[in-house]
VOGU-3710 file (C-alpha; in Angstrom, 3 decimals, decimal comma):
1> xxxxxxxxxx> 0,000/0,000/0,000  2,158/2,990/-1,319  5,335/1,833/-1,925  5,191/2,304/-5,469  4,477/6,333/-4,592  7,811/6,328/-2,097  9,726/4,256/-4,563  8,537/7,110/-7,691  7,796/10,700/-5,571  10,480/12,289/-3,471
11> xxxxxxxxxx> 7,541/13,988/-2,187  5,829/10,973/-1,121  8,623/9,381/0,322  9,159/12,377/2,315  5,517/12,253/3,471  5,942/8,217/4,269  9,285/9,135/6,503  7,620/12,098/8,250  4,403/9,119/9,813  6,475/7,317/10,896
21> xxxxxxxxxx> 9,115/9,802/13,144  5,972/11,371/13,809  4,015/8,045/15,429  7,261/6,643/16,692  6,054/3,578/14,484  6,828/1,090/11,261  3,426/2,359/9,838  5,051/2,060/6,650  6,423/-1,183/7,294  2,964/-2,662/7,973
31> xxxxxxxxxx> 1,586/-0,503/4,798  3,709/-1,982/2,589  5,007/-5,546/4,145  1,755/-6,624/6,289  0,377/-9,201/7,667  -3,296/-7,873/5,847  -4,666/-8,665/8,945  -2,614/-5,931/10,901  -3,287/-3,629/8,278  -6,655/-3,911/8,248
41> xxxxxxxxxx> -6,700/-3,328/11,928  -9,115/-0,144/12,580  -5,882/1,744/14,589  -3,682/1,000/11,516  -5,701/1,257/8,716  -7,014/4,791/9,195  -3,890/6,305/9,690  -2,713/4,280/6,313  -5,627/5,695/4,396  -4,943/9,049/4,816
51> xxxxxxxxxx> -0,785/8,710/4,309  -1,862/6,837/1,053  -4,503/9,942/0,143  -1,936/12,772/1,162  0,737/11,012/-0,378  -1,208/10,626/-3,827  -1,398/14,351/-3,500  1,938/15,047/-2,690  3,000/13,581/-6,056  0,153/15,213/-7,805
61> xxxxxxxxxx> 1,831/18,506/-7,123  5,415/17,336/-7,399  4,672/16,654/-11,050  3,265/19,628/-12,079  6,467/21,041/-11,489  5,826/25,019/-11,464  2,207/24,904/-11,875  1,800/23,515/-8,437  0,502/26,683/-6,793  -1,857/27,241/-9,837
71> xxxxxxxxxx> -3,594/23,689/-8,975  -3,476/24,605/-5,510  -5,330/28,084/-6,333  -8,008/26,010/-8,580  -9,287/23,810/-5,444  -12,846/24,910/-4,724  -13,560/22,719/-2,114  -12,806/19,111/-1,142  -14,981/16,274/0,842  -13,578/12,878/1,849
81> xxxxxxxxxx> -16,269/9,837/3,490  -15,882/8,979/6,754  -12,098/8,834/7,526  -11,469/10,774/4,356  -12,949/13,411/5,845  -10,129/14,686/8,070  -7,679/13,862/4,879  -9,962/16,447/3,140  -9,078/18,805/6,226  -5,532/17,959/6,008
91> xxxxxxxxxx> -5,131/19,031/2,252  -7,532/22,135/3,234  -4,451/22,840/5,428  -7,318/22,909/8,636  -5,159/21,101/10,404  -1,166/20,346/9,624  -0,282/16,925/8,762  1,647/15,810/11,825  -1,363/16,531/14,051  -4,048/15,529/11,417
101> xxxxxxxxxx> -2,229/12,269/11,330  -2,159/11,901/15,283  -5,272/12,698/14,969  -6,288/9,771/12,768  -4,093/7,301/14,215  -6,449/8,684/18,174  -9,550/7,628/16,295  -8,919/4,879/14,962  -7,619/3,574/18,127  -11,117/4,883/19,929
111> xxxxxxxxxx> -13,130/3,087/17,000  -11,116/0,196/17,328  -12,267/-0,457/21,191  -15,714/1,108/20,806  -16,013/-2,008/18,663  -14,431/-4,607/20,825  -17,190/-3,278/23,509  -19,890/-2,765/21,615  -19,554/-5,459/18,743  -22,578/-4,384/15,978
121> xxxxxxxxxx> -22,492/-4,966/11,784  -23,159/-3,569/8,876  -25,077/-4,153/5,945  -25,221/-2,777/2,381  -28,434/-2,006/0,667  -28,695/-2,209/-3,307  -31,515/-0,952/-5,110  -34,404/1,350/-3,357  -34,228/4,880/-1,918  -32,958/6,866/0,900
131> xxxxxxxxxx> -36,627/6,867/2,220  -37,237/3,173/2,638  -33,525/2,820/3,606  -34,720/4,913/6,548  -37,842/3,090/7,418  -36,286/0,071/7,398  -33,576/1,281/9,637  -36,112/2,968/12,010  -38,011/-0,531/11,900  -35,131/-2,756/13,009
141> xxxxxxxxxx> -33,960/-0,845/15,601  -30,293/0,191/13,461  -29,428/3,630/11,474  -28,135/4,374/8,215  -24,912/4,718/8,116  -23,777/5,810/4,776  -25,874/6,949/2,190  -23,091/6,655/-0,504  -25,006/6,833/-4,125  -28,601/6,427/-5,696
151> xxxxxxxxxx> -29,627/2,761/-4,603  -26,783/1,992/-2,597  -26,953/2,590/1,711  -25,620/1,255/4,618  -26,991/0,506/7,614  -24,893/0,179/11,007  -26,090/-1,383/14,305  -26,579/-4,524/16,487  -26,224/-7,858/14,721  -29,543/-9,087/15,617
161> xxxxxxxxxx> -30,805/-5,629/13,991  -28,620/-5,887/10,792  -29,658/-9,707/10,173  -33,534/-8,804/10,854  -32,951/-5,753/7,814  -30,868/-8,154/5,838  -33,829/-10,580/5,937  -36,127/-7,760/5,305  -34,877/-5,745/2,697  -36,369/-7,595/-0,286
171> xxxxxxxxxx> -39,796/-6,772/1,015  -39,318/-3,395/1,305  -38,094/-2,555/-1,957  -34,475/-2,924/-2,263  -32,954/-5,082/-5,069  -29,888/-6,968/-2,684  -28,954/-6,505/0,881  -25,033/-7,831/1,907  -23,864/-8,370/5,367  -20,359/-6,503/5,545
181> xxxxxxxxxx> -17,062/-7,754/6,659  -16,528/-5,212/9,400  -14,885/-4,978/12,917  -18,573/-3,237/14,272  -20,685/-0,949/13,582  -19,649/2,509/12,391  -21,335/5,685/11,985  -23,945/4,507/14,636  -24,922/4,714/18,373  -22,814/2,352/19,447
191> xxxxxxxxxx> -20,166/4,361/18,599  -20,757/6,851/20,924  -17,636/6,339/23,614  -15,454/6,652/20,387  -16,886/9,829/19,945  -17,039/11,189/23,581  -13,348/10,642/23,648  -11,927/12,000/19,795  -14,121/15,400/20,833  -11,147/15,822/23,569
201> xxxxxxxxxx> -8,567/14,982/21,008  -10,148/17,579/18,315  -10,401/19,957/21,459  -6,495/19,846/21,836  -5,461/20,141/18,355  -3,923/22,989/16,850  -6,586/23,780/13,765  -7,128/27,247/11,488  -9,453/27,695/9,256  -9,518/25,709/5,847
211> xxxxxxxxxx> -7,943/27,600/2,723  -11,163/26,309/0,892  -14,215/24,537/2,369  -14,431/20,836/3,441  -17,846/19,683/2,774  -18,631/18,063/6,203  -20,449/14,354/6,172  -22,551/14,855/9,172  -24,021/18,275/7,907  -23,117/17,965/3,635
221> xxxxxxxxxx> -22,757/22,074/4,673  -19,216/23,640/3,947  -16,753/23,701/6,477  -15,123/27,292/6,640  -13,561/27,940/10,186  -12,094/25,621/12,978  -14,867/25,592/15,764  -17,162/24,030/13,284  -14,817/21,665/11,885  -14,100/20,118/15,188
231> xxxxxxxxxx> -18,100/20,333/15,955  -19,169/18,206/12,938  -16,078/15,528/12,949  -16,999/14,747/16,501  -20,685/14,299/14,998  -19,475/12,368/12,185  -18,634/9,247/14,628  -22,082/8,534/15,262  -24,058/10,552/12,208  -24,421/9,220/8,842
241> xxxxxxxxxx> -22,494/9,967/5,861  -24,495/11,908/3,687  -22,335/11,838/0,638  -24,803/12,165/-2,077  -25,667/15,651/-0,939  -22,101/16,275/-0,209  -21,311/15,420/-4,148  -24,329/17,295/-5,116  -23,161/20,495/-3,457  -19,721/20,644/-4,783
251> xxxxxxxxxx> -21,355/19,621/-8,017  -24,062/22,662/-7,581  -22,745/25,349/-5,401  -18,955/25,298/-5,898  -19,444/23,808/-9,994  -17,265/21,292/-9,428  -17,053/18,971/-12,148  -13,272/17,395/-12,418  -13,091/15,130/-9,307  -9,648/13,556/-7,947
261> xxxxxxxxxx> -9,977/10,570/-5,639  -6,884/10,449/-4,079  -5,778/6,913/-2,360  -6,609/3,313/-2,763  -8,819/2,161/-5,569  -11,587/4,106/-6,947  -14,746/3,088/-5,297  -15,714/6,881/-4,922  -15,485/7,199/-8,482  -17,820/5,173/-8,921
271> xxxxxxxxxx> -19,978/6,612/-5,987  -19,459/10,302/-7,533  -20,109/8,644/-11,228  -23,707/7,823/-10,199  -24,564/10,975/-8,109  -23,012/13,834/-10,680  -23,026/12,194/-13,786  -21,584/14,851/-16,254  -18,298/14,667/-13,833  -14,948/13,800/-14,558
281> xxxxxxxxxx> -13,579/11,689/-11,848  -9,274/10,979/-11,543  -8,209/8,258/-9,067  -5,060/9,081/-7,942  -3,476/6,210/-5,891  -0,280/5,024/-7,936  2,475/6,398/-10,289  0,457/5,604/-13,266  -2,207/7,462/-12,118  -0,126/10,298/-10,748
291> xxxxxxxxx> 1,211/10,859/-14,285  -2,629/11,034/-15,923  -3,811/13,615/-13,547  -0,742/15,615/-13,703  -1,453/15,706/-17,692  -4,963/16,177/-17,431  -4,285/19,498/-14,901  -1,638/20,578/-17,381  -3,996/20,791/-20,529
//
């Protein structure tokens, strides 16, 4: 995971040394060696997602050589789901990335026990609408976690709760419901000690306001000034991810209509794909990549 960025951008590489002298950790070492199992870990992971995403970035504007500060002055506004969401700040410049990535590495740790003492599921809905995704939430006692894209939610909660939607979803609408493989249940109640605890992390750490706005997942309202920024990523623990209205705002307010995923994969491509789609999506997670978007943001 990113060793192809620290083995292609000095940039990156700079980025992957700066983690780990600031955790006093191999992150990198279980990034790019392993076991999955430890890098899947909730603790590990998040911090690893947003090193890959800020890393991708890093790259981005090392190639474009003097027009760097021309693609920095372009950037409208930014959104990231769930974890990506403090990544977003982090590129924003909200918060620097030493503490951003402290940060991270605090909530993932929180999430990580939340789950051991909470256990909960997940559960992704195909087909259907954000209306009967609620309903059938409300009706099995879980929430909605995510509502990523048109026909595709998920809900978050106690296992017996997920498996009674699971068995219900058919009947109310939706085309597919699948069980998740997930350490609990994010983005829901049962979260809530996670998110007791980050609020006095966010509370301590150094933030300024954004030099554009983050599009916040708990509110899909733009994120312009520190107090609020800490407010709604403390509410985005437990709150749902509204990322189709997030999409539709950068999309609608800001006219925001070339996209660039930045990290692993390009799942929200395809999430942005079926919410905006006129838009122009780049994911940006290895050299390859890199070298696309810095010729697309050259022409």
């Amino acid at each position: 995971m990113g060793r192809d960025l620290k083995d292609s951008s000095p940039a990156a590489a700079a980025l992957f040394a700066r983690a780990d002298a600031c955790l006093g950790r191999d992150l990198t070492k279980i990034m790019w060696e392993g076991p999955k199992e430890e890098l899947t870990r909730t603790a590990n992971c998040q911090p690893a997602l947003y090193l890959h995403g800020l890393a991708a970035l890093a790259a981005v504007r090392e190639s474009l050589d003097n027009r760097a500060a021309e693609f920095d002055a372009a950037i409208v506004g930014a959104a990231g789901l769930s974890l990506g969401e403090l990544t977003a700040h982090a590129a924003a410049g909200t918060v620097d990335f030493e503490n951003g990535l402290k940060l991270v590495e605090r909530r993932g740790e929180l999430m990580e026990e939340a789950c051991r003492l909470a256990g909960g599921t997940m559960a992704a809905l195909l087909g259907g609408d954000a209306p009967s995704a609620l309903a059938l939430a409300e009706a099995c006692g879980v929430e909605v976690a995510n509502f990523n894209s048109p026909g595709q939610y998920v809900l978050s909660g106690a296992v017996d709760g997920i498996t009674k939607a699971v068995a219900q979803a058919r009947d109310r609408g939706f085309r597919k419901a699948v069980p998740l493989d997930v350490a609990g249940a994010y983005h829901s109640r049962l979260m809530e000690p996670a998110r007791t605890r980050l609020a006095e992390a966010l509370a301590t750490t150094p933030m300024d306001a954004p030099r554009f706005p983050v599009i916040a997942n708990f509110s899909a309202e733009p994120v312009r000034d520190p107090v609020t920024a800490r407010d709604l990523l403390t509410k985005q623990v437990t709150g749902s991810v509204r990322w189709i209205e997030s999409i539709e705002r950068l999309a609608k307010e800001f006219g925001v209509m070339l996209f660039l995923e930045l990290g692993p994969g390009a799942v929200l491509a395809g999430l942005v794909g079926r919410i905006v789609g006129a838009a122009e999506v780049i994911s940006i997670g290895d050299p390859a990549s890199v070298a696309k978007a810095a010729e697309r943001l050259k022409a």
